[in-house]
C-alpha positions in Angstrom: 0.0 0.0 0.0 1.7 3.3 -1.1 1.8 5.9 2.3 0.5 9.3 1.3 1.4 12.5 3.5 -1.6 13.8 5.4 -2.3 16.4 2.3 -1.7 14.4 -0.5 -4.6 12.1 1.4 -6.8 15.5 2.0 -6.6 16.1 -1.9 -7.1 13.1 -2.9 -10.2 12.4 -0.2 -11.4 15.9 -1.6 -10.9 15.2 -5.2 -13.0 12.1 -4.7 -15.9 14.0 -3.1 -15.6 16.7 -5.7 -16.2 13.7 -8.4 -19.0 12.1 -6.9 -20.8 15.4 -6.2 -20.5 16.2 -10.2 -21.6 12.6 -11.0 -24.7 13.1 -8.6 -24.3 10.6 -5.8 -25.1 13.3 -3.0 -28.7 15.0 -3.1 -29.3 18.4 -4.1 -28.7 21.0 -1.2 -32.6 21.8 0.5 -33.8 25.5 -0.1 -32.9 27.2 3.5 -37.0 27.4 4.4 -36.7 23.2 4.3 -33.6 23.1 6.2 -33.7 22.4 9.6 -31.3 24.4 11.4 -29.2 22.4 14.3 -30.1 19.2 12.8 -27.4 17.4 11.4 -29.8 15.8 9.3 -32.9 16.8 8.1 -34.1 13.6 6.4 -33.5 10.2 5.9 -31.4 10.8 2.9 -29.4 13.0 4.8 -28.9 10.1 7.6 -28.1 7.8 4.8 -25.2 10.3 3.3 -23.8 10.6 6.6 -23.6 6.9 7.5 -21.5 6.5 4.1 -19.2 9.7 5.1 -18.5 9.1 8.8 -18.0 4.8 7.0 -15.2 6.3 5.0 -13.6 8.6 8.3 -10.7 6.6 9.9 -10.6 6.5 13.9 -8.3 8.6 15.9 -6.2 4.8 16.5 -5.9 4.1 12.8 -5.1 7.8 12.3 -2.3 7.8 15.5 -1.0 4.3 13.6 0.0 6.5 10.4 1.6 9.0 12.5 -1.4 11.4 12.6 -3.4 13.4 15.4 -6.6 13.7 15.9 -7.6 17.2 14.9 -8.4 18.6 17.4 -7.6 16.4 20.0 -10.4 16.3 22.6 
């Protein structure tokens, strides 16, 4: 497996978002009168999206076993 620095993994985890997002696989932004503001979601495909996002997120452990730190530490 090829090691990445932290910003070459940012880009490319950005890049990758940036392709989805043109190829439609995250729903169209609500108008701001739909939106529930506070809510991290605000329906269930919004709770679906985020399951898949936070899937993809390493843990603080696998980050701390690549030399990384959680940002921000708490």
């Amino acid at each position: 497996m090829a090691r990445f620095s932290p910003e070459q993994e940012q880009e490319k985890y950005v890049n990758k978002q940036i392709r989805e997002a043109r190829e439609g696989e995250y729903p169209e932004h609500k108008s701001i009168h739909e939106a529930e503001n506070g809510s991290m979601v605000n329906d269930m495909e919004d709770l679906k999206q985020l399951g898949e996002d936070m899937d993809e997120m390493s843990t603080n452990s696998e980050d701390e076993a690549r030399g990384l730190s959680p940002d921000p530490e708490q």
